[in-house]
C-alpha positions in Angstrom: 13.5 -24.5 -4.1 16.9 -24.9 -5.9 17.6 -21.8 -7.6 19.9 -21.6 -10.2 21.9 -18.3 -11.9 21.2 -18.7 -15.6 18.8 -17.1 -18.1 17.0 -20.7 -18.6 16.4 -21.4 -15.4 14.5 -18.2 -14.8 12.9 -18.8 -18.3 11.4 -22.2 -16.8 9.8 -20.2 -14.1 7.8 -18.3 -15.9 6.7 -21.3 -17.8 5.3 -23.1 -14.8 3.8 -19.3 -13.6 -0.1 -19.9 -13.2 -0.2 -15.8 -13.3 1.7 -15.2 -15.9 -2.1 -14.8 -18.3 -2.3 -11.4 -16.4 0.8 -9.9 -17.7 -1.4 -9.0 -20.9 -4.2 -7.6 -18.8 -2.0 -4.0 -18.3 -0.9 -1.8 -20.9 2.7 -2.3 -22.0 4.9 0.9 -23.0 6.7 0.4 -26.3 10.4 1.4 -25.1 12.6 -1.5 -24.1 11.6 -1.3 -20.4 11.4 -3.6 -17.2 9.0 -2.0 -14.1 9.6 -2.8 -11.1 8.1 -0.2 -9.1 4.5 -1.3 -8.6 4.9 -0.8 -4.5 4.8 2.8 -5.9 2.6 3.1 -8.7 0.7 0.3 -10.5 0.7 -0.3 -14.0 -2.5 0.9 -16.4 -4.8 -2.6 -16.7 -6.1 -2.6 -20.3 -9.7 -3.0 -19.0 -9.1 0.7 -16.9 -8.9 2.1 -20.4 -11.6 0.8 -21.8 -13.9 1.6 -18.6 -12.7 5.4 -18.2 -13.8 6.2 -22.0 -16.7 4.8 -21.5 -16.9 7.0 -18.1 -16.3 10.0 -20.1 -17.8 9.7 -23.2 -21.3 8.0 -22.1 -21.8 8.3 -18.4 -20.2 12.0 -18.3 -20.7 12.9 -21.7 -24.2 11.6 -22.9 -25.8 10.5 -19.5 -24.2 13.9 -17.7 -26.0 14.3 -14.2 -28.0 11.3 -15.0 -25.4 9.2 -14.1 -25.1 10.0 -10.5 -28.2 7.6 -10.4 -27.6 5.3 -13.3 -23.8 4.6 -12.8 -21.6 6.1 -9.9 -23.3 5.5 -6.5 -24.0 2.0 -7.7 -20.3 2.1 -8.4 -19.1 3.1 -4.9 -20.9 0.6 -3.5 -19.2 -2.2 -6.2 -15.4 -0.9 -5.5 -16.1 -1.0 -2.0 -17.4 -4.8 -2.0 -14.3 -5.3 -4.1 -12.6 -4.1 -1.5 -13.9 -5.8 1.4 -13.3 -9.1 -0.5 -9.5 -8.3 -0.2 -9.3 -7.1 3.0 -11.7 -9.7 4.7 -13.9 -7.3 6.0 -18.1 -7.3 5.3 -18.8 -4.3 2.9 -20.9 -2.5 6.2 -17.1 -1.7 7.6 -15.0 -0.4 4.4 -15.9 3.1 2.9 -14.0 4.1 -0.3 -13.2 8.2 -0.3 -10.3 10.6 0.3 -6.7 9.9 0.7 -4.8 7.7 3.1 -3.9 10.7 5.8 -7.6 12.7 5.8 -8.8 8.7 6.8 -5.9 8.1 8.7 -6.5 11.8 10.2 -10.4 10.9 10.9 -10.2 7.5 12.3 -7.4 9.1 14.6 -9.4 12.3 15.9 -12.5 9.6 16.5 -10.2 7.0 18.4 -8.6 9.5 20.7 -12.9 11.0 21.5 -13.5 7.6 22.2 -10.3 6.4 24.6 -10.4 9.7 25.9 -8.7 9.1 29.1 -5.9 7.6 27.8 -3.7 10.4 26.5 -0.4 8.2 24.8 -0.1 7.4 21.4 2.4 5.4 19.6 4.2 4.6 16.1 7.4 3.4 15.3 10.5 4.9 13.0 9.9 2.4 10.2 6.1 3.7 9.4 5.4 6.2 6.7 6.3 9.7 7.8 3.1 11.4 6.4 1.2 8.9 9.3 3.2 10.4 11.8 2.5 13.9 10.6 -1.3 13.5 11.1 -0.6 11.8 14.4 1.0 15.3 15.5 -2.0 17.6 13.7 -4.4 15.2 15.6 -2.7 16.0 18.7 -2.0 19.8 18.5 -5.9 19.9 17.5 -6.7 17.8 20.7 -4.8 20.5 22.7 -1.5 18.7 22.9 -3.2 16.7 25.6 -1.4 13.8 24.2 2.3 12.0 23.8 3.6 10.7 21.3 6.0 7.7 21.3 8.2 6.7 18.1 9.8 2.9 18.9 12.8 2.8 17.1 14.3 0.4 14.7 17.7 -0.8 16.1 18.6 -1.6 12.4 16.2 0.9 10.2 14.6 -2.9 9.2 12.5 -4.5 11.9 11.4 -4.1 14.9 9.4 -7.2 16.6 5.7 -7.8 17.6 7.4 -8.6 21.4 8.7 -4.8 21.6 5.6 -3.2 20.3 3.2 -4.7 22.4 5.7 -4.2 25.4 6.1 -0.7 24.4 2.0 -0.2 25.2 0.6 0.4 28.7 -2.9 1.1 30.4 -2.2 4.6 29.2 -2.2 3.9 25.5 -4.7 4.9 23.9 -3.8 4.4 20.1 -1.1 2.3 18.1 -0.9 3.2 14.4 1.5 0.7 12.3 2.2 0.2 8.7 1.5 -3.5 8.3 4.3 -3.8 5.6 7.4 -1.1 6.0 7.2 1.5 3.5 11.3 0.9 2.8 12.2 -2.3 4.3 8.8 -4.6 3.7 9.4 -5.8 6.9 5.9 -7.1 7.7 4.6 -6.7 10.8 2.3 -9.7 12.7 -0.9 -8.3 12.6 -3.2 -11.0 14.5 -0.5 -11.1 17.5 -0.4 -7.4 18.3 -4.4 -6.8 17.8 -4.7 -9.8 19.9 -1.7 -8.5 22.7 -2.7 -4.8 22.5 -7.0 -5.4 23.1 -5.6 -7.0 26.3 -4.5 -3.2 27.2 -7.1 -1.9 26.1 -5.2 -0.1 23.0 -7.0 0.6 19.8 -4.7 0.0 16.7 -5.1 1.2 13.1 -3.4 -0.8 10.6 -1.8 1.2 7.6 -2.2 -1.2 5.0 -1.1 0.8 1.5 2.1 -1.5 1.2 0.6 -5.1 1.7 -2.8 -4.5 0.4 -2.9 -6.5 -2.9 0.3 -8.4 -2.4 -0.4 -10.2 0.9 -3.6 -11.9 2.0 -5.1 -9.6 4.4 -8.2 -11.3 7.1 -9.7 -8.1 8.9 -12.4 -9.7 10.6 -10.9 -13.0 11.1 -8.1 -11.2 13.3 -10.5 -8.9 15.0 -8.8 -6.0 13.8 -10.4 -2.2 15.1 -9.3 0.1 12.5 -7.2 -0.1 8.6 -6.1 2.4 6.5 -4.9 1.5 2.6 -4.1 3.1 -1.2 -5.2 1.9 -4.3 -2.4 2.8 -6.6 0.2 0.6 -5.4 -0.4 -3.2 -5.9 -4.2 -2.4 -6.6 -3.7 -0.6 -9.6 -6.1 1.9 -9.4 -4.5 4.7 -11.1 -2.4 7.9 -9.5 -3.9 9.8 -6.5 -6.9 6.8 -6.8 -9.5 6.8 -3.5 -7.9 5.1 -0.3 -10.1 3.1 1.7 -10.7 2.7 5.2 -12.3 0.1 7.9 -13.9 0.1 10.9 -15.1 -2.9 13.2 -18.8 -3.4 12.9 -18.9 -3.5 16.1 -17.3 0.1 16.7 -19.1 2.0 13.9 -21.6 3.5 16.0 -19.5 4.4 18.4 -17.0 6.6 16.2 -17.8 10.2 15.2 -16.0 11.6 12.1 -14.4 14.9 13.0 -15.1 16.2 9.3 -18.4 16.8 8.9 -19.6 16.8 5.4 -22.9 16.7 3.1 -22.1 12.9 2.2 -21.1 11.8 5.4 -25.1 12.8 6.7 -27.8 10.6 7.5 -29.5 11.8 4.3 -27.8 13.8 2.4 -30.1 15.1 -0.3 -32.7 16.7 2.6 -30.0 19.4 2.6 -31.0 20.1 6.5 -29.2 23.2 7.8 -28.3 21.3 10.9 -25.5 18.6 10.8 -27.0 14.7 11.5 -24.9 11.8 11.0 -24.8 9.1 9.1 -25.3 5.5 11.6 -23.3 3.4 8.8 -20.1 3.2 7.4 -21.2 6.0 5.0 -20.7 8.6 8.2 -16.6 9.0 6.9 -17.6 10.1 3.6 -17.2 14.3 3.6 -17.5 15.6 -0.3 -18.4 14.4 -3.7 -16.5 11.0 -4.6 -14.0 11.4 -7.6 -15.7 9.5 -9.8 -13.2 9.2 -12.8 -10.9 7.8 -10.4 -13.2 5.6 -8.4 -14.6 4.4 -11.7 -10.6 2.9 -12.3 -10.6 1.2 -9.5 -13.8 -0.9 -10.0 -11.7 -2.6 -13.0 -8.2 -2.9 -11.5 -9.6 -4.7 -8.0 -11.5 -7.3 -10.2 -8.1 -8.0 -11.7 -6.7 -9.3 -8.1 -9.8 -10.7 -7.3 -10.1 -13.1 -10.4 -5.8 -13.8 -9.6 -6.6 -14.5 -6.0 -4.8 -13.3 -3.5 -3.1 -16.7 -2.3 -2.0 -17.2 -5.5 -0.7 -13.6 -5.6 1.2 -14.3 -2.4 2.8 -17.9 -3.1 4.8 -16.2 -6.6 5.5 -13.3 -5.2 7.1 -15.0 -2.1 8.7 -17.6 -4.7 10.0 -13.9 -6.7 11.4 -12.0 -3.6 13.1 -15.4 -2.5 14.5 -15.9 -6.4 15.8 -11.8 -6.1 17.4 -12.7 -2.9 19.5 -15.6 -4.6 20.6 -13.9 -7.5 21.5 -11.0 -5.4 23.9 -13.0 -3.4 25.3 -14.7 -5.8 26.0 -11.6 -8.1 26.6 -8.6 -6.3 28.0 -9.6 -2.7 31.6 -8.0 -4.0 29.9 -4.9 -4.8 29.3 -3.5 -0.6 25.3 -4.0 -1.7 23.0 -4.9 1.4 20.3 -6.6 1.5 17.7 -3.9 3.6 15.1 -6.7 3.9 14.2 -9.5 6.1 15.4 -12.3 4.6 12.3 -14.8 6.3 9.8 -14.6 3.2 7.1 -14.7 6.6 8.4 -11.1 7.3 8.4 -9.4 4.4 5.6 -7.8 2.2 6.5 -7.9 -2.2 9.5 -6.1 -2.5 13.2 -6.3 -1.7 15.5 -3.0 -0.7 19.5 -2.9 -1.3 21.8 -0.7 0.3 24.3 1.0 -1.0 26.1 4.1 -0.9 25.8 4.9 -4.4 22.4 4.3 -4.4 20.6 7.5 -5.9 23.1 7.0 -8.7 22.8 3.5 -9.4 19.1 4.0 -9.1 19.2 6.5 -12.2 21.5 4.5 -14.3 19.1 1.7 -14.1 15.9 4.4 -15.3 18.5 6.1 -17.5 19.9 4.0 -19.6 20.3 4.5 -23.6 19.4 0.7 -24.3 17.2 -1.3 -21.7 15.4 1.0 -18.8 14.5 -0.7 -15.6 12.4 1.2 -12.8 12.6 0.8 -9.5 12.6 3.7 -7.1 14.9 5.4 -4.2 14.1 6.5 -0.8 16.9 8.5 1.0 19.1 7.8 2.4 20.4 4.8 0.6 17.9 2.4 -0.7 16.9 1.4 -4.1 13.4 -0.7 -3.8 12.3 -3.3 -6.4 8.7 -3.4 -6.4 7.6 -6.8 -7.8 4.3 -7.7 -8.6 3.1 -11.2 -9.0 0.4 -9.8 -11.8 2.4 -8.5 -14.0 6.3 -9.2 -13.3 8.3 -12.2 -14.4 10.8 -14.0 -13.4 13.0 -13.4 -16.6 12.8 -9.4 -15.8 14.0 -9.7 -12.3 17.6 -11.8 -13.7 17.8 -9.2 -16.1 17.5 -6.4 -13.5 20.2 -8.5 -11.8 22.8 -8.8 -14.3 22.0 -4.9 -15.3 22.9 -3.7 -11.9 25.9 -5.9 -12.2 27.0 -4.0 -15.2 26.3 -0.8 -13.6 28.7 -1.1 -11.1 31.5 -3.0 -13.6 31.2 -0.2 -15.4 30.9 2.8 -12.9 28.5 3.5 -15.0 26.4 5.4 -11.9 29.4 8.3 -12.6 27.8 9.7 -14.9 25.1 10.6 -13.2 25.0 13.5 -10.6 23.2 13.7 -7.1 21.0 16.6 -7.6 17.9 14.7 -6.6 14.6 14.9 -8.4 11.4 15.7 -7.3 10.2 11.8 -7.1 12.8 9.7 -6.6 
């Protein structure tokens, strides 16, 4: 497409948007505000709202312990179907429970017991650091019997399928990747390196919290072993909302979950003394499900579902690509950087730029007396724009555009300081 840099012309895109119904689907704050933050945090869908007070005041307050019955194991089951329509997986191989790292943590501990005589692990330098920290508890609590390598990014953006699989021998035993970057969104070839890395004999787990809901994602169709993913970014579950994980059918009954808890048991209302575990899927639950939580996400996912997620993927393609242009074509005096890849095939929904003043010109843009925009920093110089084909427009990201333009006119990031704050 022919872009052009004008106010009308981004006007007529959102005209022709066949999403743009959803935007009234999430709560709206009344300051003059633009967000564009949603690889962080998604925004509160109106139909969360009404769900959680019915949550609370009926199911918790009227129904109390009834509910357990009546309302939230049914629900588990729901979210996790909604799920598994997503990630193109059956619902036997997606569970719904704890964070990213305790499933990251457990499908680790059971891959090494399983490929036990291969003792090297890898990553890369791009992937989420809090993976990499469960990688080295994993190994101290395997006896640091194991090695792990980090393949570096030559340019802190990409590093290609070719190197990773090349990286992997006979003595690999596990490969965790984040299938979108957490500050590039350079998106990794998921179908090629499961394909590549079977041939070894590798097992890989897919870290999928920054392409989940943004990027059509086929688990069983690309014979994947293992996935990982949130539910508060593009999902829109809510903060600290249940993560997800998958296994291969055809592996479940070969795994064991190092955590052993009540609801990860074959059955676990017999209350045996003695530990038996679940055959299913179920076997990675450990305690009580947050239900409050949970209960959000069984509204948000429907939301993505009903959008479709080709649909999602073709604007937010045509968005990244339209952010790209008016980047260029207003701020390439300013020393900005593009920290993206620049093929819409290798990147995930949003765009990073680089720029020395980043921190600064992040908090001008949050800051600001008249119109706030929110997009987020990660050290140590990129500003992300989050973009979400649900909810963002194309008028918002020209006015982010021009706002950042004025920043910098203006030195306006000057008046900020560099005392960082506990979220950036």
């Amino acid at each position: 497409m022919n872009f052009e840099n004008n106010l009308e012309f981004a006007k007529s895109l959102d005209a022709k948007d066949e999403l743009k119904k959803f935007k009234n689907e999430f709560f709206n704050p009344a300051e003059n505000l633009i967000y564009l933050d949603g690889n962080s945090l998604g925004k509160l869908p109106l139909r969360t709202k009404e769900l959680l007070k019915k949550v609370i005041d009926e199911e918790w307050g009227s129904r109390l312990i009834r509910s357990w019955n009546e309302n939230w194991l049914p629900r588990q089951k729901s979210v996790r179907e909604r799920i598994a329509k997503i990630i193109g997986a059956d619902l036997s191989e997606v569970n719904v429970c704890d964070s990213v790292s305790i499933n990251l943590f457990k499908l680790s501990s059971a891959v090494l017991q399983l490929n036990s005589d291969c003792k090297e692990i890898i990553t890369d330098s791009l992937n989420f650091p809090s993976d990499i920290y469960i990688l080295e508890s994993v190994i101290n609590n395997f006896g640091n019997k194991h090695e792990l390598r980090i393949i570096e990014s030559k340019d802190e953006i990409q590093i290609s399928s070719e190197e990773i699989i090349n990286s992997c021998s006979k003595k690999t035993a596990l490969v965790v990747l984040s299938h979108v970057v957490f500050k590039s969104a350079y998106k990794y070839d998921i179908p090629l390196i499961t394909k590549e890395l079977k041939k070894k004999g590798a097992y890989v787990i897919w870290d999928l919290s920054h392409s989940v809901g943004s990027v059509p994602i086929k688990l069983d169709e690309w014979n994947c072993d293992f996935a990982v993913g949130c539910t508060y970014k593009y999902l829109n579950g809510g903060p600290g909302s249940p993560a997800f994980l998958y296994v291969n059918k055809n592996l479940i009954k070969d795994l064991q979950n190092p955590i052993w808890g009540w609801f990860g048991a074959d059955n676990p209302f017999n209350f045996d003394l003695s530990f038996t575990e679940s055959s299913s899927i179920e076997k990675f639950n450990v305690g009580t499900q947050p239900i409050i939580s949970l209960s959000a996400l069984e509204s948000s996912l429907q939301i993505t579902i009903d959008a479709g997620m080709e649909n999602i993927r073709e604007k937010n393609i045509l968005m990244t690509e339209y952010l790209i242009f008016l980047i260029k074509e207003n701020l390439s005096e300013y020393h900005i950087e593009i920290g993206t890849p620049l093929n819409s095939k290798e990147r995930g929904s949003h765009i990073t730029l680089k720029h020395k003043e980043g921190y600064r010109i992040c908090k001008a843009l949050i800051e600001s007396k008249g119109l706030k925009i929110i997009p987020d920093f990660r050290k140590p110089d990129n500003i992300r724009f989050g973009l979400n084909s649900l909810y963002n427009s194309f008028e918002e990201i020209f006015i982010a555009v021009k706002r950042i333009k004025e920043i910098l006119d203006m030195n306006e990031f000057e008046n900020f300081d560099l005392e960082f704050d506990a979220v950036t």
